[in-house]
N, CA, C and O atoms as a GROMACS GRO file, in nm:
protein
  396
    1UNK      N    1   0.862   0.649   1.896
    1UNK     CA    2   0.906   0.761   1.818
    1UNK      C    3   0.828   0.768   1.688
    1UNK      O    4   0.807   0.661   1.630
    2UNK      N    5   0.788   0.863   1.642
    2UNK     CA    6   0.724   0.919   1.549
    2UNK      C    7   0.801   0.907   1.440
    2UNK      O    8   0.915   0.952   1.442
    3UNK      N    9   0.731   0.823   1.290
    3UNK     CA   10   0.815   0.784   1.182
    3UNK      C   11   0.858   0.924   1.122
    3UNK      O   12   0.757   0.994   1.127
    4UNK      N   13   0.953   0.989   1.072
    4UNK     CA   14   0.959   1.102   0.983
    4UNK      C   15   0.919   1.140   0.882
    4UNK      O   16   1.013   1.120   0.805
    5UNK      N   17   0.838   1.185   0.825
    5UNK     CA   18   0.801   1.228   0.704
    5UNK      C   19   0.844   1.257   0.610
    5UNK      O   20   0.893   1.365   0.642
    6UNK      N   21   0.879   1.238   0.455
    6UNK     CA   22   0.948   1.198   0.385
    6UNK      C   23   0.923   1.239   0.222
    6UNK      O   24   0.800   1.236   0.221
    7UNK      N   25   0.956   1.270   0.107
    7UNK     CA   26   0.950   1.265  -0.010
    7UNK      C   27   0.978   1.118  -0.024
    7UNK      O   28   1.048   1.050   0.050
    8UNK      N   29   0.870   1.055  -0.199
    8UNK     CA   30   0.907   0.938  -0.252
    8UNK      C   31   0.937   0.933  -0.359
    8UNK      O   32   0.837   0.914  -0.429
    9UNK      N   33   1.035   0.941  -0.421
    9UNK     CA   34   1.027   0.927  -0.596
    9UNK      C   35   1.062   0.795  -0.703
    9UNK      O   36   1.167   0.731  -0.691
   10UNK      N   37   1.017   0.782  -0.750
   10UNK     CA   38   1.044   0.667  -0.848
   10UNK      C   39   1.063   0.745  -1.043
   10UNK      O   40   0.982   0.822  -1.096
   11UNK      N   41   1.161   0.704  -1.090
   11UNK     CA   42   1.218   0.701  -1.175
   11UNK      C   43   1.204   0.628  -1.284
   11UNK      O   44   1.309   0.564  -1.295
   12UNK      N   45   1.127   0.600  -1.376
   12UNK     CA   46   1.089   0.497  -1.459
   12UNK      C   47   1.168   0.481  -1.573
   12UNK      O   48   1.250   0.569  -1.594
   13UNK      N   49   1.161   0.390  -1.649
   13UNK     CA   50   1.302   0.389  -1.788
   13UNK      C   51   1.211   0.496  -1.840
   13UNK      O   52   1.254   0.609  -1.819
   14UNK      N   53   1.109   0.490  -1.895
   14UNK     CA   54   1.134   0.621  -1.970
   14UNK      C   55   1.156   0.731  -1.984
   14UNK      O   56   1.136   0.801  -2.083
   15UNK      N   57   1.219   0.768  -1.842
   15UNK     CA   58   1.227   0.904  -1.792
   15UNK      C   59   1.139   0.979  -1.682
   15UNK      O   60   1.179   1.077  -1.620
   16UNK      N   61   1.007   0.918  -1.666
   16UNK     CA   62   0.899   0.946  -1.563
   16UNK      C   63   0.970   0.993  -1.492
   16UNK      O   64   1.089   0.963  -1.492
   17UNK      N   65   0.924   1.071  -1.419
   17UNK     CA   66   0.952   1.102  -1.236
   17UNK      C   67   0.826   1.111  -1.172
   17UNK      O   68   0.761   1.213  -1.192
   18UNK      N   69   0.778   1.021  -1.096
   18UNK     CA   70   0.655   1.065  -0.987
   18UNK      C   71   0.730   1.068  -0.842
   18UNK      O   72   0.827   0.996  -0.814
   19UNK      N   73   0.674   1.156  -0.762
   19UNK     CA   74   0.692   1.177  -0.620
   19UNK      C   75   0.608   1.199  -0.589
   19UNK      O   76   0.522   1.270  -0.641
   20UNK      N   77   0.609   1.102  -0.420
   20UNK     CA   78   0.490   1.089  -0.333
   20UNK      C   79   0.513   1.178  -0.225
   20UNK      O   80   0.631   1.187  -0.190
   21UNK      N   81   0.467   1.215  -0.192
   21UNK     CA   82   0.468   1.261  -0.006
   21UNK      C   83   0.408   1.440  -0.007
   21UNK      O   84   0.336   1.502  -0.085
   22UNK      N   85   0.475   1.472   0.107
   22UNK     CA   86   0.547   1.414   0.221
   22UNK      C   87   0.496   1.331   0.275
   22UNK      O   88   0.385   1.375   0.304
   23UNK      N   89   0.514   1.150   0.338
   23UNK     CA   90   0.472   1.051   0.356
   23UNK      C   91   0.557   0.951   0.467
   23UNK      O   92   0.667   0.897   0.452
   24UNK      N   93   0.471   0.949   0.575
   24UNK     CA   94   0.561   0.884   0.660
   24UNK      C   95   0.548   0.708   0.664
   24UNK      O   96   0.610   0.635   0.742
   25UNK      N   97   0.446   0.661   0.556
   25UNK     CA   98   0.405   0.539   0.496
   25UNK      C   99   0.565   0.462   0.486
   25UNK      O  100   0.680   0.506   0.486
   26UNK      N  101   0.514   0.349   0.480
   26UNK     CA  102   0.699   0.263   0.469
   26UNK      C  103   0.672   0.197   0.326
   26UNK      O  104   0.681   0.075   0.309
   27UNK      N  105   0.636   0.289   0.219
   27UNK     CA  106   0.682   0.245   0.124
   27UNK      C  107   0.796   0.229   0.032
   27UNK      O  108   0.889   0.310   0.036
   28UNK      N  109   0.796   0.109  -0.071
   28UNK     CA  110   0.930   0.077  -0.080
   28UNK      C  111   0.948   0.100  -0.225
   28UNK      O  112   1.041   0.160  -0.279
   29UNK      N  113   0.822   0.032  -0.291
   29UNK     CA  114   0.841   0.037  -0.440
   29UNK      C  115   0.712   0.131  -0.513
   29UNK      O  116   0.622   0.181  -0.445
   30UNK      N  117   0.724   0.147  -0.677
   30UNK     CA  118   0.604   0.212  -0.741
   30UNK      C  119   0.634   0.113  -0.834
   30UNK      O  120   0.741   0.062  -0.866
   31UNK      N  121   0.485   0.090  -0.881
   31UNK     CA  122   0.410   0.006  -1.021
   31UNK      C  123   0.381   0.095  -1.074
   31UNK      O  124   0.381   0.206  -1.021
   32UNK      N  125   0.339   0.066  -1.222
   32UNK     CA  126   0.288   0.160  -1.318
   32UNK      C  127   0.249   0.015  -1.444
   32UNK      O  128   0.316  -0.084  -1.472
   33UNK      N  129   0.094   0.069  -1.502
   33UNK     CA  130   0.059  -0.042  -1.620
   33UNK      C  131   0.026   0.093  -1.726
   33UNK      O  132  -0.053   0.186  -1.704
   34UNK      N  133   0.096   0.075  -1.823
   34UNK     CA  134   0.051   0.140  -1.956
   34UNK      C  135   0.012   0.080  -2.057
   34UNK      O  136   0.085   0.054  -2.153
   35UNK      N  137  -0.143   0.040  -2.043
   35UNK     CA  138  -0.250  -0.057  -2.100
   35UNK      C  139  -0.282   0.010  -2.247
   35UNK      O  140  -0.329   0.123  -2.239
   36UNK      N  141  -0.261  -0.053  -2.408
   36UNK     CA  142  -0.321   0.035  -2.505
   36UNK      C  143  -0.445  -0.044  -2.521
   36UNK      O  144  -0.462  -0.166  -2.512
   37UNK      N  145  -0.567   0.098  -2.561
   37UNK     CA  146  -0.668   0.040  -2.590
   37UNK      C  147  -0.709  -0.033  -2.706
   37UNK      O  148  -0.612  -0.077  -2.768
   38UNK      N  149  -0.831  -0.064  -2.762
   38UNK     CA  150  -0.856  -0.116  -2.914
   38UNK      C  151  -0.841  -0.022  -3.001
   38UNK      O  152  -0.786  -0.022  -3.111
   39UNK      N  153  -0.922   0.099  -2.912
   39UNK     CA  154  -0.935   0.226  -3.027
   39UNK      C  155  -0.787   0.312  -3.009
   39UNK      O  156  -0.787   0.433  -3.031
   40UNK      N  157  -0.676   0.249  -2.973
   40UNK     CA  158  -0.562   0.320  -2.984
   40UNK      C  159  -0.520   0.431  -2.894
   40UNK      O  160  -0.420   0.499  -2.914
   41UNK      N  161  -0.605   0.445  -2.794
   41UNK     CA  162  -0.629   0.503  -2.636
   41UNK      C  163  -0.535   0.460  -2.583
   41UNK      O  164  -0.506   0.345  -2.616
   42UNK      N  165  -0.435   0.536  -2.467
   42UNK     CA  166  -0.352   0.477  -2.395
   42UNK      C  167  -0.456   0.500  -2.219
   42UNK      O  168  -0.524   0.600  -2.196
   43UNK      N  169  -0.446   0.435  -2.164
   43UNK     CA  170  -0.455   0.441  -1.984
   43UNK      C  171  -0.324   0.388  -1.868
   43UNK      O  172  -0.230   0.309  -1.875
   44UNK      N  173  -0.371   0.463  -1.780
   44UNK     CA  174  -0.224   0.460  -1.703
   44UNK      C  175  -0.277   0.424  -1.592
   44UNK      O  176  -0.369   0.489  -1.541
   45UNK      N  177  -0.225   0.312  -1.538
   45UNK     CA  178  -0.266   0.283  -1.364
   45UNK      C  179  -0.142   0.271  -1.293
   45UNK      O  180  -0.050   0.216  -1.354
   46UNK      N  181  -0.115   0.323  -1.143
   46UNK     CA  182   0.014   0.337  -1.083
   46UNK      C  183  -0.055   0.320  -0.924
   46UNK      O  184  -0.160   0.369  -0.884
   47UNK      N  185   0.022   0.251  -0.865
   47UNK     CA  186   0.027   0.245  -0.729
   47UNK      C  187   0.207   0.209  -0.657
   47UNK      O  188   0.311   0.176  -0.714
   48UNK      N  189   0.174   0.238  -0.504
   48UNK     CA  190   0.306   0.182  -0.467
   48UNK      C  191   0.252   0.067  -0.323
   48UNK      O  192   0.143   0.045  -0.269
   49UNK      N  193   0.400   0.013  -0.301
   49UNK     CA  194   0.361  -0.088  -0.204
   49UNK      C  195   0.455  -0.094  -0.120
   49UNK      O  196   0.555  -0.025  -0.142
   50UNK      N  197   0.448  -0.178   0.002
   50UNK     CA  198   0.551  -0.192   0.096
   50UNK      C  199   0.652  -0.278   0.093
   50UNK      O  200   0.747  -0.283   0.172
   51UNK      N  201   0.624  -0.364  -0.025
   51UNK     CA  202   0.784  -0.456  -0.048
   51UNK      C  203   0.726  -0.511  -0.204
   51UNK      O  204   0.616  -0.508  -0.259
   52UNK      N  205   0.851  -0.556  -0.238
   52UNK     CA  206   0.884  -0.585  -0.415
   52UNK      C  207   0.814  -0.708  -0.415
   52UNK      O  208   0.848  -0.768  -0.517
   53UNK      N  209   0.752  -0.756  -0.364
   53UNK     CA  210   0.687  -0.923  -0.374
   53UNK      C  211   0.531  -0.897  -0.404
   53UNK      O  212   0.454  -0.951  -0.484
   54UNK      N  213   0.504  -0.747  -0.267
   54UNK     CA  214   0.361  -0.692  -0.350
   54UNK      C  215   0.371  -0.612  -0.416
   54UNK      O  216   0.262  -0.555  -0.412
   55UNK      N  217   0.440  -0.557  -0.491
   55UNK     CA  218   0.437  -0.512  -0.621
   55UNK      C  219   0.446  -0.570  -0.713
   55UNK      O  220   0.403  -0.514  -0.814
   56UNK      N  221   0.507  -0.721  -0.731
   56UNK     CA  222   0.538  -0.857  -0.844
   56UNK      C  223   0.390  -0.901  -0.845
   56UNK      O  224   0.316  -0.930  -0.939
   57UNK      N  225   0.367  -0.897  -0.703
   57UNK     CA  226   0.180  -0.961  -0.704
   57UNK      C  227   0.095  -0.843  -0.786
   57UNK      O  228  -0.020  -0.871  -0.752
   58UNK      N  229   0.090  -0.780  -0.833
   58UNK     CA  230  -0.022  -0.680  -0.895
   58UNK      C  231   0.016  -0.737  -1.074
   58UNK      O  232  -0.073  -0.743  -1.158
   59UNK      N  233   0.122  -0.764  -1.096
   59UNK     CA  234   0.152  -0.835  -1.243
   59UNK      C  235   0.013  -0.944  -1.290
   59UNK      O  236  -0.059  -0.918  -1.386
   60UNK      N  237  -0.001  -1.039  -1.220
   60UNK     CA  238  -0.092  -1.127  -1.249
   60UNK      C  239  -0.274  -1.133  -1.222
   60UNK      O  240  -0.362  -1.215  -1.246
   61UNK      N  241  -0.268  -0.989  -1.154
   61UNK     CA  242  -0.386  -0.928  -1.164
   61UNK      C  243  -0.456  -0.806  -1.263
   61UNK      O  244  -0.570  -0.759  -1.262
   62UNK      N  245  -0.321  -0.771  -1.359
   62UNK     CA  246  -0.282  -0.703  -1.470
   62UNK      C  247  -0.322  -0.795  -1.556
   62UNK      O  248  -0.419  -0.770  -1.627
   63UNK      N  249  -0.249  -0.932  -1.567
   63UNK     CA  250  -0.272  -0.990  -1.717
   63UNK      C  251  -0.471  -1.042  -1.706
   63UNK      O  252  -0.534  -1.071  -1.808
   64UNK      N  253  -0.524  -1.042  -1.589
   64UNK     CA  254  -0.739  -1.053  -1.578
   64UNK      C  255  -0.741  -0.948  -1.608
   64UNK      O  256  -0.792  -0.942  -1.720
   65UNK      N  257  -0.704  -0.826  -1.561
   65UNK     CA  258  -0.747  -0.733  -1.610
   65UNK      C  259  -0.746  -0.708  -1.777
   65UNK      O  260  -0.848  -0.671  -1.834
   66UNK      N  261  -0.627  -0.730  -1.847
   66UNK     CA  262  -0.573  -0.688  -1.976
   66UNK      C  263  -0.735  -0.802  -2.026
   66UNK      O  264  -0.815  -0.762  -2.110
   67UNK      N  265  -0.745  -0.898  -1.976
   67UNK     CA  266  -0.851  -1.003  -2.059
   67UNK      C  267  -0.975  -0.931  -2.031
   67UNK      O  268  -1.055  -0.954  -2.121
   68UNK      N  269  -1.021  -0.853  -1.941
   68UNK     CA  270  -1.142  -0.815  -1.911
   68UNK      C  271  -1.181  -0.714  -1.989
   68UNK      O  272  -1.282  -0.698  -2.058
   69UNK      N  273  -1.082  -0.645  -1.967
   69UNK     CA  274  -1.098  -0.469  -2.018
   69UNK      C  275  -1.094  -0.504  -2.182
   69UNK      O  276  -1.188  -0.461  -2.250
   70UNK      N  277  -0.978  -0.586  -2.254
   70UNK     CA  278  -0.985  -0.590  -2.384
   70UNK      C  279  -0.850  -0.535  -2.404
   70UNK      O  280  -0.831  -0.526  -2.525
   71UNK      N  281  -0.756  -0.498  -2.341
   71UNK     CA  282  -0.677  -0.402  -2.352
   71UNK      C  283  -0.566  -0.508  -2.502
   71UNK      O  284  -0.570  -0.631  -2.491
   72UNK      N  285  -0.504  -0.463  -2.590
   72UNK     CA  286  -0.411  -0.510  -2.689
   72UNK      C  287  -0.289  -0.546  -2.642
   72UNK      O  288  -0.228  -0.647  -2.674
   73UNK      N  289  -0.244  -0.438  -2.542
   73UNK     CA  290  -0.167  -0.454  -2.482
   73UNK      C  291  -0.092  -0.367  -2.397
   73UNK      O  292  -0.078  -0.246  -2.421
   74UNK      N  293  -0.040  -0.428  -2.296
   74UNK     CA  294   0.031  -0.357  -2.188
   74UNK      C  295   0.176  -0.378  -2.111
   74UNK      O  296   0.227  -0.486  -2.082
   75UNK      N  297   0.210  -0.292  -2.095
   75UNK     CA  298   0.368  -0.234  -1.992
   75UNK      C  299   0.346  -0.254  -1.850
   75UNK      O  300   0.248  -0.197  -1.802
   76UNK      N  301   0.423  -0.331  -1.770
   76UNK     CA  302   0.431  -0.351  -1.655
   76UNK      C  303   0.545  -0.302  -1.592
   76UNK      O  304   0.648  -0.370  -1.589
   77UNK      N  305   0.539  -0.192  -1.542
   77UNK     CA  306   0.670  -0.197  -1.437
   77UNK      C  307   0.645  -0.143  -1.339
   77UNK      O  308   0.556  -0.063  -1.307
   78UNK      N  309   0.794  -0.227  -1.245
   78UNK     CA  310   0.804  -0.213  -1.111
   78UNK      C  311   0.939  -0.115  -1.052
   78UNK      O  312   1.048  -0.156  -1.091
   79UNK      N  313   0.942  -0.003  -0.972
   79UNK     CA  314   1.097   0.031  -0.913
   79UNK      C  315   1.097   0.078  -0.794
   79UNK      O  316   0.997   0.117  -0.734
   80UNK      N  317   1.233   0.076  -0.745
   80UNK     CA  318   1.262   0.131  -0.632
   80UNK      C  319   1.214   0.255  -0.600
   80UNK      O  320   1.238   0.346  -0.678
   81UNK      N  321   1.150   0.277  -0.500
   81UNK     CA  322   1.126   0.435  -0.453
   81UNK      C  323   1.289   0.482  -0.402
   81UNK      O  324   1.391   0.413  -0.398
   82UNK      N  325   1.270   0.606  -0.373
   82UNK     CA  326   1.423   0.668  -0.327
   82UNK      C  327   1.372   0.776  -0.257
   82UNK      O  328   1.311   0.870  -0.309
   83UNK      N  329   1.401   0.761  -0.116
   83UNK     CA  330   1.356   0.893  -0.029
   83UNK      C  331   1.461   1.025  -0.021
   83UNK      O  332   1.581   1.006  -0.042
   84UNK      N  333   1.419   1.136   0.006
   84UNK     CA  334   1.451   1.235   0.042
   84UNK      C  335   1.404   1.307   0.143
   84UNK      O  336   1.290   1.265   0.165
   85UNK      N  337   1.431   1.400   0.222
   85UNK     CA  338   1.319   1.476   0.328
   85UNK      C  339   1.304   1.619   0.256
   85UNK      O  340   1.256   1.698   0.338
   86UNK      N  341   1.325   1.677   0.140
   86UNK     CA  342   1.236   1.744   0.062
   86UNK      C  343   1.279   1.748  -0.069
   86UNK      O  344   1.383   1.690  -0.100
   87UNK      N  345   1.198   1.823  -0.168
   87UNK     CA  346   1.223   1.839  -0.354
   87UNK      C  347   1.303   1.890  -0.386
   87UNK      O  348   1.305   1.924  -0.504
   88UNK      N  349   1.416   1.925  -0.295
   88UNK     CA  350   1.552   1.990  -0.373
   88UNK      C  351   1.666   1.902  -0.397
   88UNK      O  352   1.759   1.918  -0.477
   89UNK      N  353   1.654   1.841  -0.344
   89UNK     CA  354   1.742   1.704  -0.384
   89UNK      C  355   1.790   1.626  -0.278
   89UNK      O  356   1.722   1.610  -0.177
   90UNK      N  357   1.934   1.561  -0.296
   90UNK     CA  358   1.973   1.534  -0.177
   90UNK      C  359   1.919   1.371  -0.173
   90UNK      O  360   1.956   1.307  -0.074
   91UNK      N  361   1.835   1.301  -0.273
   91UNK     CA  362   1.824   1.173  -0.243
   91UNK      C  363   1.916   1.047  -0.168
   91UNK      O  364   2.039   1.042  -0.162
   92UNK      N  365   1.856   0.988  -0.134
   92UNK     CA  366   1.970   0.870  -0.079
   92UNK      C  367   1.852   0.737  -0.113
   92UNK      O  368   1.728   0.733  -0.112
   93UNK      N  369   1.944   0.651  -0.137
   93UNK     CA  370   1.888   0.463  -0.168
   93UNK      C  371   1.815   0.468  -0.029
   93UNK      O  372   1.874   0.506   0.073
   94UNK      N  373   1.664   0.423  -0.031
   94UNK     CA  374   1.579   0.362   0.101
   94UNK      C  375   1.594   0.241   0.136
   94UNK      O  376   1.564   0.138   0.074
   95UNK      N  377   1.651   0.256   0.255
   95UNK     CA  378   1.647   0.128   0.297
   95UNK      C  379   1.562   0.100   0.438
   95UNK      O  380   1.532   0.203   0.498
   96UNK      N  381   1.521  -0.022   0.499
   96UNK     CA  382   1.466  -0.074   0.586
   96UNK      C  383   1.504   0.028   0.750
   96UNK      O  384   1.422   0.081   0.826
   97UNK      N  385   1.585   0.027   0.754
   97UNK     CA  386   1.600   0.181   0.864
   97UNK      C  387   1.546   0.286   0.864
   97UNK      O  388   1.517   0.334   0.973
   98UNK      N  389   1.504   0.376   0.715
   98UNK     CA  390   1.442   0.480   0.690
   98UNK      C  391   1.300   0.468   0.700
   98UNK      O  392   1.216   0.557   0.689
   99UNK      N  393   1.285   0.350   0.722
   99UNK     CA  394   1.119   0.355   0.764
   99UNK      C  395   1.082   0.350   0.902
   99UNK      O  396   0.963   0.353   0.935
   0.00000   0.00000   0.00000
């Protein structure tokens, strides 16, 4: 059977909203690094993954990066995606069945 296709959204403390899809991918979580530069530049890197262990794993490839790039400093976070089957609402908690 053919996985269903899906909206993804993640919710960040500061209010963010990104949504992925429509996506029949079994993703679970979204990252986001908000790196400041020297010259007071902000950059934003975001990906998502298929479970919270590889999303914890991108943390310690953040702090080589923060040493490479120069960055002063940076925001790491990780959250739950939350599916829907479209943008009007209607979310529900994803769990391991919905994929």
């Amino acid at each position: 059977m053919k996985p269903r296709k899906r909206y993804l959204t993640a919710t960040l403390s500061d209010g963010y909203v990104k949504t992925i899809g429509p996506t029949a991918s079994p993703f679970t979580h979204y990252w986001r690094i908000v790196a400041q530069l020297e010259s007071g530049r902000t950059e934003v890197f975001w990906g998502h993954s298929k479970s919270l262990k590889e999303a914890i794993g991108k943390k310690a490839a953040t702090a080589d990066a923060a040493r490479q790039r120069g960055w002063t400093s940076y925001d790491f976070e990780v959250v739950e995606l939350v599916a829907s089957m479209d943008l009007s609402g209607g979310h529900w908690p994803l769990t391991t069945s919905d994929i």
